[in-house]
VOTOR-598244 format. One line per 3 residues: number of its first residue (from 1); their letters; for each residue x, y, z of N, C-alpha, C. Coordinates in nm, 4 decimals. Layout:
// VOTOR-598244
NUM	A	X/Y/Z/X/Y/Z/X/Y/Z ~ ...
This chain:
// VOTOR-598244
1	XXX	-0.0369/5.6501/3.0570/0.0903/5.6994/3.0081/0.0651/5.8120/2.9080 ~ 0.1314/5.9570/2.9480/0.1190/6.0430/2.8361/0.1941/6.0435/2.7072 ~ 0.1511/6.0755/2.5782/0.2499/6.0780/2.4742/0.3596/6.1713/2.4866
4	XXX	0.4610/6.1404/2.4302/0.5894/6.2246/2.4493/0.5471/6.3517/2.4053 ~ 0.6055/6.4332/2.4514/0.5621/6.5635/2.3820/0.6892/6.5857/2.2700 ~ 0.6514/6.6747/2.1751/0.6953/6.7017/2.0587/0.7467/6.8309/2.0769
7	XXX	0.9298/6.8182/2.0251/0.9750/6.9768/2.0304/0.9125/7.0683/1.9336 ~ 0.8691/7.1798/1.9435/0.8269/7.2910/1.8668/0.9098/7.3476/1.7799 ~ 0.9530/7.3610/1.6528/0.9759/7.4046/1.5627/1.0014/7.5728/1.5793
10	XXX	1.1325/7.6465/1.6131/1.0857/7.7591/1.6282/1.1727/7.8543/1.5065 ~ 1.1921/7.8230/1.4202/1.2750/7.8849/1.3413/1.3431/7.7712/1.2281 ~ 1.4051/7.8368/1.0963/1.5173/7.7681/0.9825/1.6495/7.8201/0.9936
13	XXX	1.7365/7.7310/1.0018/1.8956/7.8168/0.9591/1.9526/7.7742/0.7908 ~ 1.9453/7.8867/0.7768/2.0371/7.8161/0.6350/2.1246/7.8953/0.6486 ~ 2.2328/7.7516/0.5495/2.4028/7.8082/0.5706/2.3943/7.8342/0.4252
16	XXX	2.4719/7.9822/0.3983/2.5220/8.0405/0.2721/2.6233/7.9244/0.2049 ~ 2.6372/7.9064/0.0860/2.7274/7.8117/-0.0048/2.8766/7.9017/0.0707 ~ 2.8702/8.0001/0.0680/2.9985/8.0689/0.0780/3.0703/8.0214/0.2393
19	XXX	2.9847/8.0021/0.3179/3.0222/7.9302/0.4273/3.0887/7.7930/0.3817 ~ 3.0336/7.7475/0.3057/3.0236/7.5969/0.2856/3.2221/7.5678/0.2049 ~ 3.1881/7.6824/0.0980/3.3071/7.6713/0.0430/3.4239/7.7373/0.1343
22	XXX	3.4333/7.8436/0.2368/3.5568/7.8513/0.3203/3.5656/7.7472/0.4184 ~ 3.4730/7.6510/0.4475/3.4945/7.5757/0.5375/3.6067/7.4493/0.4997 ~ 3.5457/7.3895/0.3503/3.6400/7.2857/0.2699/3.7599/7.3804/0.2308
25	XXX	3.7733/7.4940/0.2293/3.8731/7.5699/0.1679/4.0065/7.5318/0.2671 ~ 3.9637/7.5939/0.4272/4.0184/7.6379/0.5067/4.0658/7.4647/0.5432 ~ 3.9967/7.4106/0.5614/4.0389/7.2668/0.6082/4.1334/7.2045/0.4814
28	XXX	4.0869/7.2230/0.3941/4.2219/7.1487/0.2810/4.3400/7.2448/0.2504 ~ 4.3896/7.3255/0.3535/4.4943/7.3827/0.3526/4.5702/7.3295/0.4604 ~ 4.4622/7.3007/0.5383/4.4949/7.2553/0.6845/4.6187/7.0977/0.6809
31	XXX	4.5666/7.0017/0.5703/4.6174/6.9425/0.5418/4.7629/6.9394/0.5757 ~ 4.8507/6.8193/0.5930/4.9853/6.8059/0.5850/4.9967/6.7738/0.4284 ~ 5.1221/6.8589/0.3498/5.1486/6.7968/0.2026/5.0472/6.8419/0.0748
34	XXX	4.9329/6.9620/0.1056/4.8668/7.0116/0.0652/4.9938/7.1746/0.0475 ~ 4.9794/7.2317/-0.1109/5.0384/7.3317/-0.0833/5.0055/7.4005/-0.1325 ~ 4.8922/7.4227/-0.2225/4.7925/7.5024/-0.2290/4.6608/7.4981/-0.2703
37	XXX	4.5463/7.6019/-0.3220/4.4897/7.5294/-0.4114/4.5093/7.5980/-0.5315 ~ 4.4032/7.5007/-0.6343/4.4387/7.4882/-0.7337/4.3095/7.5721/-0.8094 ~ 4.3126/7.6753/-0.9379/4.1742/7.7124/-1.0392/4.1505/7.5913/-1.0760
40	XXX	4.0541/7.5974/-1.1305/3.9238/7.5254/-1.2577/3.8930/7.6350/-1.3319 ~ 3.8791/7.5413/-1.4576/3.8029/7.6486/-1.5832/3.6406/7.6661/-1.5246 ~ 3.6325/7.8257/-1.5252/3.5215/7.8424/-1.5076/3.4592/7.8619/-1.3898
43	XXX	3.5642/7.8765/-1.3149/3.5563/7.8485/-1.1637/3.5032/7.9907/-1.0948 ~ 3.4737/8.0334/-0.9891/3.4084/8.0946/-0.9608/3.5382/8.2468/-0.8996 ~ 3.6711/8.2093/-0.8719/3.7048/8.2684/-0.8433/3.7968/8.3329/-0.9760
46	XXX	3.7989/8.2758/-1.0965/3.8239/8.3306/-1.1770/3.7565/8.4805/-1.2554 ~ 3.5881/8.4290/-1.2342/3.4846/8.5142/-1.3301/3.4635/8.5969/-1.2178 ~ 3.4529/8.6144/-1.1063/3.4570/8.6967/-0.9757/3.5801/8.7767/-0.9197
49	XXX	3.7150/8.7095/-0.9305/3.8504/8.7142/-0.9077/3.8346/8.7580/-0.7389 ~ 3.7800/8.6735/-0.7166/3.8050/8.6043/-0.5875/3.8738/8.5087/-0.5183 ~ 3.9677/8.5247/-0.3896/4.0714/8.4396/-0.3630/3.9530/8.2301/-0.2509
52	XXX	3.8452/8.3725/-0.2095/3.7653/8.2867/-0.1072/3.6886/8.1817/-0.2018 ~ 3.6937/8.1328/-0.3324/3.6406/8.0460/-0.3995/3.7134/7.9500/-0.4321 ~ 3.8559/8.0243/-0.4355/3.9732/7.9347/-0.4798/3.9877/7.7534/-0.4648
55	XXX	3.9367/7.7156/-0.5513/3.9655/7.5443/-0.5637/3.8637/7.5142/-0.4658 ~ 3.7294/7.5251/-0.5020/3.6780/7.4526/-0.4293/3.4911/7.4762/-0.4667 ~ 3.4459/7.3966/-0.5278/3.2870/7.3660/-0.5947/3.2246/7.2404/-0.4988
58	XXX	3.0705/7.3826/-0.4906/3.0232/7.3068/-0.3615/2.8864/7.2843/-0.4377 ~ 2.8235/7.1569/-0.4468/2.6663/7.1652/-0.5197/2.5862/7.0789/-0.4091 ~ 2.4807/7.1514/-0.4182/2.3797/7.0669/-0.2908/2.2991/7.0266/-0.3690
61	XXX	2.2434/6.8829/-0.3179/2.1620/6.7861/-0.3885/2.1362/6.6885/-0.2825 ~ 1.9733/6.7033/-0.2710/1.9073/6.6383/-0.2072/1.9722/6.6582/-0.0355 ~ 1.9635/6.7955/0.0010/2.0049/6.8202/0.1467/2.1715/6.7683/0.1664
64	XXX	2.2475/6.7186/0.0866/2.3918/6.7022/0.0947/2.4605/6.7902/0.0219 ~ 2.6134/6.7979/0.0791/2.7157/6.8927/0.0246/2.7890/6.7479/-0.0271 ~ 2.8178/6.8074/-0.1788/2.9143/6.7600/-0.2776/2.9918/6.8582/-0.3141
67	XXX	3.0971/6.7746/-0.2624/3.1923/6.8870/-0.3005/3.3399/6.8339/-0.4054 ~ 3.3690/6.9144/-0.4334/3.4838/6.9763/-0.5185/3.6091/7.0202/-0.4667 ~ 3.7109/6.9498/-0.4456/3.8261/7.0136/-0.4027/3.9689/7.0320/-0.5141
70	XXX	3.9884/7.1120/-0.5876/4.1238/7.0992/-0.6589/4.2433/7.1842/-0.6005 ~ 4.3478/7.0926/-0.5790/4.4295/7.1331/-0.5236/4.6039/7.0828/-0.5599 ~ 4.6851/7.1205/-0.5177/4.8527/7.1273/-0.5530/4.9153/7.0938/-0.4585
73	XXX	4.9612/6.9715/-0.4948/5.0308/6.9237/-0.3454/5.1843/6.9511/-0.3923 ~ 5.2389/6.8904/-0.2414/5.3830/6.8889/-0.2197/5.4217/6.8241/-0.2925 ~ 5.6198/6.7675/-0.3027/5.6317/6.6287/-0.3930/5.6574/6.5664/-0.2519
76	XXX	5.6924/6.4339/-0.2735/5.7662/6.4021/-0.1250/5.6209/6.3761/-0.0316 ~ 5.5164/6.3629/-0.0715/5.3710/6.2883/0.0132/5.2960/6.1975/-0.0525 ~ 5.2786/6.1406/-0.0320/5.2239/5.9995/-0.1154/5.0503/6.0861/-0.1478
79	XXX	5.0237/6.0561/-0.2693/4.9282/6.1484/-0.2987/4.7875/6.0770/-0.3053 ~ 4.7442/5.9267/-0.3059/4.6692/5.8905/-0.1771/4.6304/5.9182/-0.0579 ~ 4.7368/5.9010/0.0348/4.7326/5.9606/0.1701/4.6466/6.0960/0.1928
82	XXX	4.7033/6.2000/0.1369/4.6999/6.2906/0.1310/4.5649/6.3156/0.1228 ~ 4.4820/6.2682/-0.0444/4.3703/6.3157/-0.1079/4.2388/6.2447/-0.0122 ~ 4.2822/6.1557/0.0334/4.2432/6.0492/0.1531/4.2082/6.1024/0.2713
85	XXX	4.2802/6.2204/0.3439/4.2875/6.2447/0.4458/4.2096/6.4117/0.4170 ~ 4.2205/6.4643/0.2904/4.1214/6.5715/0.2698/3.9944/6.5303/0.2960 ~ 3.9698/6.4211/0.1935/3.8379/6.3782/0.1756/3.7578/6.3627/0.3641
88	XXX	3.8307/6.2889/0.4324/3.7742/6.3110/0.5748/3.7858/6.4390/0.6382 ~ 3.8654/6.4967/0.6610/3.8624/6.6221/0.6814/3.7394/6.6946/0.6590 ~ 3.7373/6.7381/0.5274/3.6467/6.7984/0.4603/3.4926/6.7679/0.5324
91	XXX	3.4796/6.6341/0.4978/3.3802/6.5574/0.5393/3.3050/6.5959/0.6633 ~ 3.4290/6.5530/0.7577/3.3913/6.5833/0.9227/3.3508/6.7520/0.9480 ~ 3.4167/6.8362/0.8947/3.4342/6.9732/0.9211/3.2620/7.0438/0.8648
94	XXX	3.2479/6.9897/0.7530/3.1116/7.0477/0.7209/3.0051/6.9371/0.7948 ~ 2.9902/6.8738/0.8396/2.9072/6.7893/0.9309/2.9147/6.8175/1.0443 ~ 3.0286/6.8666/1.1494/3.0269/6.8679/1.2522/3.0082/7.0696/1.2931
97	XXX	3.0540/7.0997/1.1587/3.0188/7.2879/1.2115/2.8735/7.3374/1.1918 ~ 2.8133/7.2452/1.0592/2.7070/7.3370/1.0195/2.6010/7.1967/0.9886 ~ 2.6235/7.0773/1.0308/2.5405/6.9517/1.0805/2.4668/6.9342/0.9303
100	XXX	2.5528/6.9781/0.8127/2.4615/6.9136/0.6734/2.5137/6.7733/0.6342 ~ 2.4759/6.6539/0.5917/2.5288/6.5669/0.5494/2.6256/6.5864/0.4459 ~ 2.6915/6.5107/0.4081/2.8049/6.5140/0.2944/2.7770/6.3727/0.1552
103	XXX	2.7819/6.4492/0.0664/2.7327/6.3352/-0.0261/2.8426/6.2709/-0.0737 ~ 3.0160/6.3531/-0.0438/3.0904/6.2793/-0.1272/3.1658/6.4302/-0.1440 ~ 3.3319/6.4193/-0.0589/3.3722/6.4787/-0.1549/3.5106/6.4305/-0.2418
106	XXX	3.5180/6.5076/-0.3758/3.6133/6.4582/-0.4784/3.7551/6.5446/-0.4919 ~ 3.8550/6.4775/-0.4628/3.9593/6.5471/-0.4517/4.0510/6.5407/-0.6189 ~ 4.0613/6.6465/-0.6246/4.1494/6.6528/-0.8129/4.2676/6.7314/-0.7651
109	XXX	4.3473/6.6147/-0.7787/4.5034/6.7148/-0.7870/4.5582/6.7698/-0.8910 ~ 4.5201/6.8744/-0.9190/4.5881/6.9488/-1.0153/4.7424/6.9631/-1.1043 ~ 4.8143/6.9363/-0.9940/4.9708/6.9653/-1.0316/5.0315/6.9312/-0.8991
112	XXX	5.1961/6.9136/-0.8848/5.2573/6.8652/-0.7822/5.3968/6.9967/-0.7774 ~ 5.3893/7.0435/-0.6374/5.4766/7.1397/-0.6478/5.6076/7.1024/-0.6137 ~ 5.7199/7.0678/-0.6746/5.8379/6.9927/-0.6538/5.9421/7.1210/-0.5680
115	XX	5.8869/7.2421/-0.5713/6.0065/7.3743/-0.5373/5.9550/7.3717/-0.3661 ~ 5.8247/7.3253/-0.3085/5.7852/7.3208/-0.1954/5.9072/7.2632/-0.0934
């Protein structure tokens, strides 16, 4: 019996953070009852004044994405549900586009938009 043969290694991909952050961006808009996002002090789209950073801190540790989502919901959605259904979202979307594990992400609702 021969040993299995071993696939060959032919190259690295690395994904830019900036990928990482329009991906959770774009998906927690996607949301039902999500109505926008939200700054942080210090945040990246503030000191940059960039819209593509907007509410959303991505830190890798130990080959996983932790992420950061702050965001402004609707009134009128149960805000469980909601932060619940980011958190998978999020989750699935950076695992299934760019195959990195997910360490956890944390949803902070900022404020509730009652004029929505």
């Amino acid at each position: 019996m021969e040993p299995l043969a071993m696939e060959k290694e032919i190259g690295k991909t690395t994904i830019s953070p900036e990928v990482l952050h329009k991906i959770a961006r774009l998906t927690t808009l996607s949301v039902q009852g999500v109505s926008r996002m939200a700054c942080y002090r210090g945040s990246m789209e503030q000191l940059l004044g960039k819209d593509e950073f907007k509410g959303v801190k991505v830190h890798i540790r130990d080959d996983k994405a932790n992420v950061d989502i702050f965001v402004v919901l609707m009134n009128n959605f149960n805000v469980r549900d909601v932060s619940r259904e980011i958190q998978a979202r999020v989750s699935r979307a950076i695992t299934e586009m760019v195959g990195m594990k997910v360490g956890g992400v944390t949803v902070h609702v900022m404020d509730i938009d009652f004029n929505a």
